[in-house]
N, C-alpha and C positions, 0 to 999 in steps of 0.2 A: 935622321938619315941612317944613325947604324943601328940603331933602334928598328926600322923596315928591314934591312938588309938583314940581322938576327932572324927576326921572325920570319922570314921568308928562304932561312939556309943557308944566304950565302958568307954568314960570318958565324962564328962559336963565338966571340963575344967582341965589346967592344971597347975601344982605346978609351983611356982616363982624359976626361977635358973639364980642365978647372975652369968654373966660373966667376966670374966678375960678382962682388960684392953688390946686392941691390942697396939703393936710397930711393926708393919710393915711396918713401911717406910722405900722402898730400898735406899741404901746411897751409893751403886759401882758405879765408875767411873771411866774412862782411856781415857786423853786427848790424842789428835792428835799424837804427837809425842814422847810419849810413846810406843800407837799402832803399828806406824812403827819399833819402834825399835826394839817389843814386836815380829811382824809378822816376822822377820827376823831373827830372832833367833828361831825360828819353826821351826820342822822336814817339809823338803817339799811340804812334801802328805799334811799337814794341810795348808799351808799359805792361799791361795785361799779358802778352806771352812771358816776361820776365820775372811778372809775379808766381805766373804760373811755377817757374820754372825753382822757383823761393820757395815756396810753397809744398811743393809736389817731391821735389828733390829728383825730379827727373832728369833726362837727359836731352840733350837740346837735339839730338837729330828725331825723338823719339815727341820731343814736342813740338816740331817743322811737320810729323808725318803725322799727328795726330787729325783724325779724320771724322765727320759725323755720325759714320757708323759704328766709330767705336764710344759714344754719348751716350747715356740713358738719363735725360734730364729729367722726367717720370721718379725712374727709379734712383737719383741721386747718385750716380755711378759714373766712371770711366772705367770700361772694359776694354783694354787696349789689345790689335789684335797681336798675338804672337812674334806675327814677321817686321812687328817696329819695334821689339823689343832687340837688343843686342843677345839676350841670352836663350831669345825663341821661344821665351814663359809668357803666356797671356798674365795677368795679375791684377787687380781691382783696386780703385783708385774714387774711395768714398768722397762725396765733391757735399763741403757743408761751409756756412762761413765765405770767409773771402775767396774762395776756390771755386762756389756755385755764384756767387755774385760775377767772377771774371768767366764763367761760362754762359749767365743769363746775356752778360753785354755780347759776349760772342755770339749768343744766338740772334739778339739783334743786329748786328753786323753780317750774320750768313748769307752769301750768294747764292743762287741755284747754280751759277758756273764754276763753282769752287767749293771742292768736297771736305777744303782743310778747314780746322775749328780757327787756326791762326793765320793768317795771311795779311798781305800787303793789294791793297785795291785789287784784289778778287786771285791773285799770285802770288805761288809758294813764298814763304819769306827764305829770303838770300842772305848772302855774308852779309853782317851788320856792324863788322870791324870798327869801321870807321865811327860811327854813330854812338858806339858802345867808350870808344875810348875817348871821346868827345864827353858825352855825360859823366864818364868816371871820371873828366878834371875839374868838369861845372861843379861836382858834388865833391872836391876836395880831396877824392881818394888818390890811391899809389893805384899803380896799373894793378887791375884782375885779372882772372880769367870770370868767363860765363860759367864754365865749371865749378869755382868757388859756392856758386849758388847751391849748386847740389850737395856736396860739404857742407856747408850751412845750415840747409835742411835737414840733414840727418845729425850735426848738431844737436841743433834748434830744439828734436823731437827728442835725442835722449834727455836734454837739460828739463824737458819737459815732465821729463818724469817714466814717457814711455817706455817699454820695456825694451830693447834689444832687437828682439824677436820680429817685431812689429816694423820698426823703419826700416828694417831691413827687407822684409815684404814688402813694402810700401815704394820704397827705390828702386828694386829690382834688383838688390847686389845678390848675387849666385851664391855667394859660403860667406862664412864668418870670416876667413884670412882676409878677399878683400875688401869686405866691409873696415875691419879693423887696419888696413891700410890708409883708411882716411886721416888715419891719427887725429880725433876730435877732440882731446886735451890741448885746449889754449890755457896762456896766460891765465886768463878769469880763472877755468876750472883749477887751476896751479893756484893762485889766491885765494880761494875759497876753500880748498882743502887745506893750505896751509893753518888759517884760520881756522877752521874744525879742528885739527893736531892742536893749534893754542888753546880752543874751551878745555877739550879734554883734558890738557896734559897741567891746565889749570883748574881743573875741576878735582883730579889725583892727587894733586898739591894740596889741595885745602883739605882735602879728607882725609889726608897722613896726618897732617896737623890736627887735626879733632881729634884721629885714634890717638895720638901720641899723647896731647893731654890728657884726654879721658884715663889712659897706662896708669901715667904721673899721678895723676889722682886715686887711684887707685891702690897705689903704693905709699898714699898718705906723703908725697912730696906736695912741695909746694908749687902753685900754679900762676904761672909770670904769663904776662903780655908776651 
């Protein structure tokens, strides 16, 4: 607001307003075989949207709107159009794997009365609160969010190996800041670097020890266990 009012003349500048500390680092997540157990336990109208949604690392109003037109099952593609994206970027969404498998069943499911790839007997899919938190205690979990799922995904794809650059095309996240808001450093990856830090720093140990004899030797001392 004095930010408009500035620019517009009616202020030479404006008052100091401290802000509130953020904590929004997302912290959901749902390993591999939880998710299966999780999917299976779904009313069956959803299993296939919520793979989608694992998968894709999309967003869930953005796979409610997702429409025929925006398919190219030919070309192996989702081109989704701009105004279902949150950030109003069209972006491509290679469909290979279990991504084209849950679009072939979709396409056998298609109605001529119903333009969405995902729906409930030929109507948009609605809240599924109930359904969802139903399955997440069939399948042993702590409450989620759906949201996690997208978390996950872009997980999933850097543990994969992929570069940065890439899930983050792939999701739609607008910048690096909040991409990197996801905070995708779990536990594991905290266990798994630790472990890397112990090869190494035990790989350094032994090779000081070899220079250190080899010295001794050198200097015609004697060479002890």
């Amino acid at each position: 607001m004095f930010s408009l009012a500035i620019e517009d003349g009616r202020l030479n500048h404006s008052p100091y307003i401290p802000t509130l500390e953020e904590d929004n680092a997302r912290r959901g997540f749902i390993d591999h075989g939880a998710f299966v157990s999780l999917r299976a336990n779904l009313t069956e109208y959803l299993r296939d949207p919520i793979a989608f949604l694992y998968l894709s690392g999309w967003r869930l109003g953005q796979m409610k709107a997702l429409d025929w037109s925006d398919v190219d099952l030919v070309g192996g593609v989702v081109r989704p159009r701009p105004e279902i994206s949150k950030n109003k970027d069209g972006r491509l969404l290679p469909l290979s794997g279990e991504l084209l498998q849950i679009m072939d069943r979709a396409r056998a499911k298609r109605r001529p009365d119903c333009p969405f790839v995902f729906h409930r007997d030929g109507e948009p899919i609605g809240d599924f609160g109930k359904a969802w938190s139903t399955a997440c205690k069939a399948a042993g979990l702590h409450p989620i969010l759906v949201h996690d799922l997208r978390r996950t995904a872009v997980r999933n794809m850097v543990r994969a190996g992929i570069t940065d650059r890439v899930p983050i095309t792939l999701s739609g996240h607008k910048t690096r800041s909040i991409f990197d808001r996801y905070n995708i450093v779990s536990e594991w990856d905290l266990a798994a670097a630790a472990e890397k830090l112990h090869a190494h720093l035990a790989a350094r140990e032994s090779d000081s020890k070899v220079i250190g004899i080899r010295r001794n030797h050198t200097k015609g001392n004697p060479i002890t266990d």
